[in-house]
C-alpha positions in Angstrom: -3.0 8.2 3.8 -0.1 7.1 1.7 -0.4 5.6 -1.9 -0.3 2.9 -3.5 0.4 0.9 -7.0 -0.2 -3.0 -7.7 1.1 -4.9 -10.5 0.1 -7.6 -11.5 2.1 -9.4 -14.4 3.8 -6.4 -15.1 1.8 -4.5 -15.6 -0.1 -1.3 -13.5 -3.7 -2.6 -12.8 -4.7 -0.2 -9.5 -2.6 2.9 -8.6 -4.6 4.8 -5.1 -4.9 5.0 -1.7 -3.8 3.1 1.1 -7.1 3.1 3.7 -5.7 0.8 6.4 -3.0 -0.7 7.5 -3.2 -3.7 10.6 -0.8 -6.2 12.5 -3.1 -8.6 14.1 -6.4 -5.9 15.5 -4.0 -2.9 15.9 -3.9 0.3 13.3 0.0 0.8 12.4 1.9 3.4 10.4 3.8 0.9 9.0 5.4 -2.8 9.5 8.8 -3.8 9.2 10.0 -6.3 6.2 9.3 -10.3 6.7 6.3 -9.8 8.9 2.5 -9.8 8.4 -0.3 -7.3 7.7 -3.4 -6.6 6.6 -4.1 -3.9 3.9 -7.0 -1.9 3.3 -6.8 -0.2 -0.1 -9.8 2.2 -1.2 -11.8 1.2 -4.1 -9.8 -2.1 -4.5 -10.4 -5.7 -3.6 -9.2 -8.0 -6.4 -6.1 -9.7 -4.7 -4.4 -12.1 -6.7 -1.7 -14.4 -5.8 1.9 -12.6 -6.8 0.5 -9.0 -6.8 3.3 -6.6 -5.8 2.4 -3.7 -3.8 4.4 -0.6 -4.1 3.9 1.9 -1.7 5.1 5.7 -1.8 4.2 9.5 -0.5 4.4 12.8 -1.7 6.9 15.2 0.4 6.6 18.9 -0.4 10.2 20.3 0.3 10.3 24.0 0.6 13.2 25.7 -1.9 16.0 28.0 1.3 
């Protein structure tokens, strides 16, 4: 599950995890710019209008 942020105004108001991710009924890994999905975000459910989503993962990179 990757993470999440959402800002509202500015301002951090929910930083977790990302529980779902959907293009019409179908589970994605992830959806290309300008198109449409639905979200599924644990322990969060108060969308507002203008909420920006910032999504990111942790990569551990092993030292040669």
């Amino acid at each position: 599950n990757d993470n999440i942020r959402v800002i509202r105004d500015g301002k951090l108001i929910y930083e977790g995890k990302v529980s779902s991710l959907k293009r019409f009924k179908e589970d994605i890994k992830e959806v290309n710019a300008d198109f449409e999905c639905g979200i599924g975000i644990e322990k969060f459910n108060d969308f507002k209008l203008k909420d920006i989503f910032e999504f990111y993962t942790f990569r551990e990179i092993k030292k040669k």
